[in-house]
N, C-alpha and C positions, 0 to 999 in steps of 0.2 A: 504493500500500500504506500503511495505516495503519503510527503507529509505534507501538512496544511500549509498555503501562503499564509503568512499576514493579516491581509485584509480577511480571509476567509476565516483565519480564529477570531478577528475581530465582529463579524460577522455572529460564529456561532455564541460569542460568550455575550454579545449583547442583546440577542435572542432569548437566549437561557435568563438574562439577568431579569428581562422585563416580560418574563411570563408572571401571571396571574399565581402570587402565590397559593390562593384556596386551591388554583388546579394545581399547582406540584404538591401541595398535602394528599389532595385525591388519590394522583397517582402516585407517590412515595409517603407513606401517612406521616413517617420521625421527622421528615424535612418541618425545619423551623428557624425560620429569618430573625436574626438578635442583630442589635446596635449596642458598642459597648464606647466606652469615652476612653481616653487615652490611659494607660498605665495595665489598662483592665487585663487580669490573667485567662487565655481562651482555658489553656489548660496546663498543668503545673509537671517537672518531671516528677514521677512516681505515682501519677496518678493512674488510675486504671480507664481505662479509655476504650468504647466500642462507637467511637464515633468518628463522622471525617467532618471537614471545616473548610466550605469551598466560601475564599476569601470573596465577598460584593465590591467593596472598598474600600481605600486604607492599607497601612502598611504594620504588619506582624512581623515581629524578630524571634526567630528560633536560635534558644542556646542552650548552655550544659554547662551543669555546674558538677566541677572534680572534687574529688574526696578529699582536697586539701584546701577546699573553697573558693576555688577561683573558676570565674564564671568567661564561658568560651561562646562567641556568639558565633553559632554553624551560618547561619543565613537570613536574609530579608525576604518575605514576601509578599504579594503585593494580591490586584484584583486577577482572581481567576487561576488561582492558585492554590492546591485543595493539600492541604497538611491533616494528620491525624494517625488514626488505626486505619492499617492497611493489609491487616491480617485476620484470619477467620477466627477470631478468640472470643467465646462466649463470654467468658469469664473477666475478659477485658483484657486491651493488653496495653503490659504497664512502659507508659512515655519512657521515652528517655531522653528527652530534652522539652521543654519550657516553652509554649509558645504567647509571648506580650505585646498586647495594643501599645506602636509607635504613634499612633495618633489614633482619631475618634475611625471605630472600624464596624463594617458593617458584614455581617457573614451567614450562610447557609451552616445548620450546624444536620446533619444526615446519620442515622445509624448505619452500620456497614453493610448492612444485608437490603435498607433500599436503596443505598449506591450504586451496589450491583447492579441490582434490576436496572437500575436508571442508567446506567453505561452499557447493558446489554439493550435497550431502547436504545440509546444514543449513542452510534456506534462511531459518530463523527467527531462528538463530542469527545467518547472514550478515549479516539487515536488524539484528540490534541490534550488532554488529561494525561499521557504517555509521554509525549513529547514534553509536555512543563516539565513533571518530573527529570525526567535523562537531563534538559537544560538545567535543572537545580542540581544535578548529581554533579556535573560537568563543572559549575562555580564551584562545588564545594573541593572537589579535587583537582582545579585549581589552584584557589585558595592555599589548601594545604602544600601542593607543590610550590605556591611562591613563598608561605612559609618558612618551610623548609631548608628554601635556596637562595633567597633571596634577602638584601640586606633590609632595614627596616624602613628605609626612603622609597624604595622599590615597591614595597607594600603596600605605603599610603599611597602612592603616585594609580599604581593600578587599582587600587582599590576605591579611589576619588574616580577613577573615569570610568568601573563599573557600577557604582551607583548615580554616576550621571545618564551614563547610557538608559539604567533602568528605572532612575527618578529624576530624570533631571527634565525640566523646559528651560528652550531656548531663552536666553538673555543676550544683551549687548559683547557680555562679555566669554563668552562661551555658553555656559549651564547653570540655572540656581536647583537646587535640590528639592524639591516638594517636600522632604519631610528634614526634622529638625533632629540632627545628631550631634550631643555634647561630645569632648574630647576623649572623654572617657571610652565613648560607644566606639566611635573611629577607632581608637587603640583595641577593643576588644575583637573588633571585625579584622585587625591586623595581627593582631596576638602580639602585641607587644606592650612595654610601659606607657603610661597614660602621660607620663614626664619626657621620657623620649617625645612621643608621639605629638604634643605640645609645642616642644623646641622646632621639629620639622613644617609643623603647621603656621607657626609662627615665621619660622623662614621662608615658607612659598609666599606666605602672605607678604613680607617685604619682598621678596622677588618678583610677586604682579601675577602670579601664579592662581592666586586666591584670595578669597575675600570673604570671612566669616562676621558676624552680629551674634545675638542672641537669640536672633529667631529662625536664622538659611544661611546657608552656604553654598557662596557665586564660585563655578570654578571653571579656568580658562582650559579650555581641554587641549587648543593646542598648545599650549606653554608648557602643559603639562606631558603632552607628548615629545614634545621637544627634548625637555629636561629626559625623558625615561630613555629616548635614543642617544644620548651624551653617554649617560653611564653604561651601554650595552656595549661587550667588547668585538 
């Protein structure tokens, strides 16, 4: 099977969005549309969990906290993007990572067994529910390859033009970010100190690289490409 353009998952996920809720209770009875305000926990790690959580709008941050306390942010996701239980466990099965409202978020919350049916209806649907995920697999193991290998400048650089890419709108000056990340966040999305992570941010910022407040963050993408091809050997 071909995979979906563009336009066509834009297509099907604004279809989906603006069906008649009573008819998707009809036809999947668990489905239930929530709005939560920002901080709100969808679901906690170690909870037990038999349900999926196909994002409306708004942006959820999935992380994981280690046994020595320190908290790992795996991913951002966004509308149309269904995090949860993805396994047949009656019993539930238990998170292993955290999903929190980055801002007011609006969601599909589905037990697992009318997801099915509803992906077996929706078989267009399904193949682009396939695709997001392998795309969220693909950042994550990235991610950890730049990690990995890469020094800590390297990480915020790419890591600023992958949430531009997928939150950013146009500005003057390259991209402002749709949602609001303290320093802290950026450093957890990087896996490094929040004091490093500070100093580097504070130097694009006099470099013209970027441009933070207290509420967005403008970021010049080709400055910042620029800078990323300097240091590549």
């Amino acid at each position: 099977m071909q995979s979906i353009t563009y336009d066509a998952k834009s297509r099907l996920i604004n279809e989906f969005f603006e069906c008649d809720t009573n008819q998707l209770q009809k036809d999947y009875p668990s489905i239930l549309e929530i709005n939560v305000p920002k901080k709100t926990f969808l679901y906690r790690q170690g909870d037990r969990c038999s349900n999926l959580f196909w994002i409306k709008s708004g942006i959820v941050k999935l992380s994981h906290l280690t046994e020595q306390g320190g908290e790992i942010t795996i991913d951002l996701v966004k509308r149309g993007d269904v995090i949860g239980c993805f396994q047949n466990n009656f019993a539930g099965q238990k998170m292993e990572e955290t999903a929190q409202a980055l801002s007011e978020v609006n969601y599909y919350r589905i037990a697992y067994s009318d997801f099915k049916v509803m992906m077996s209806h929706q078989t267009e649907l399904a193949w682009y529910v396939i695709e997001e995920m392998y795309g969220r697999k693909q950042r994550v193991e990235r991610k950890l390859r730049t990690i990995l290998t890469q020094p800590v400048e390297i990480r915020v650089i790419t890591t600023l033009l992958e949430l531009a890419e997928m939150f950013g709108i146009r500005c003057t000056h390259g991209y402002t970010l749709e949602i609001h990340l303290t320093q802290q966040e950026v450093a957890d999305l990087v896996g490094a100190n929040r004091s490093v992570v500070s100093t580097i941010l504070n130097d694009f910022r006099n470099r013209g690289m970027l441009d933070y407040t207290r509420d967005q963050i403008c970021i010049n993408d080709a400055a910042l490409v620029d800078c990323y091809r300097f240091q590549q050997p």
